[in-house]
N, C-alpha and C positions, 0 to 999 in steps of 0.2 A: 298547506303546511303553515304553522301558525311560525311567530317571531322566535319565541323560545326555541321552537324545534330546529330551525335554519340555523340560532347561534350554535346551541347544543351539538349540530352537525357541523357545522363550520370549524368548531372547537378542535373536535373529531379529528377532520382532515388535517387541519396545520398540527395537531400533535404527530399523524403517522408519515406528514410532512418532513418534519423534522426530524426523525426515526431513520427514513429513508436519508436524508443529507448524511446523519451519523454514521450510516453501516457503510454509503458508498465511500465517506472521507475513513473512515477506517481500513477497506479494501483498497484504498488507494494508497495508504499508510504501509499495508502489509507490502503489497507489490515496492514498493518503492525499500524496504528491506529487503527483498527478497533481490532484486537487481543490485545495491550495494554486498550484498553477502557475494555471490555472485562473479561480482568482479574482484572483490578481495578472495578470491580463490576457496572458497569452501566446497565442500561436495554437496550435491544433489540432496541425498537422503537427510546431510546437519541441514541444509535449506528449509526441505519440508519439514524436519523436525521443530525450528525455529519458530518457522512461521503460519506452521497448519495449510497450507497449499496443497491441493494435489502435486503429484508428482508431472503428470501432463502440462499444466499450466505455469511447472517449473521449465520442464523442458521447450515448452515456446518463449520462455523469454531466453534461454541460453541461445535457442536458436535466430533469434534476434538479438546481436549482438551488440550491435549500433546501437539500441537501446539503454545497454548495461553499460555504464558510465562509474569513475573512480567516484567517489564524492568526494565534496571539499573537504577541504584539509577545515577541522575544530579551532576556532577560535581567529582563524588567519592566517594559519603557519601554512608553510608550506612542505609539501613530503618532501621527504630524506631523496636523493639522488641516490642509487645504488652506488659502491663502491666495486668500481673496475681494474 
């Protein structure tokens, strides 16, 4: 294999390289919506609607609960205390 063709390939990889980083931080993106919907009380089905997920791999993260966390509060603030 001559120099050209090793770059030419080399190219190749680090482009489908970086492809791959893209779609995994994108699925990591969506899950991590899909746990904040989740714990702000939405239903199952606006879940999957939102965020394109099966419905199975909604229902494993509901059933991992300990997972599903509030997120912070925008900007610094802190949530509202309910009123008792």
């Amino acid at each position: 294999m001559q120099d050209e063709e090793k770059d030419h390939l080399a190219k190749i990889i680090e482009g489908l390289n970086e492809r791959l980083a893209k779609a995994e931080g994108k699925a990591e993106g969506t899950l991590e919506i899909a746990k904040n919907m989740l714990a702000k009380g939405f239903s199952l089905e606006t879940v999957q609607e939102v965020t394109g997920l099966p419905l199975v791999e909604i229902q494993a993260l509901m059933a991992n609960k300990s997972s599903v966390k509030e997120p912070p509060a925008p900007y610094g603030r802190r949530p509202r205390k309910p009123k008792t």
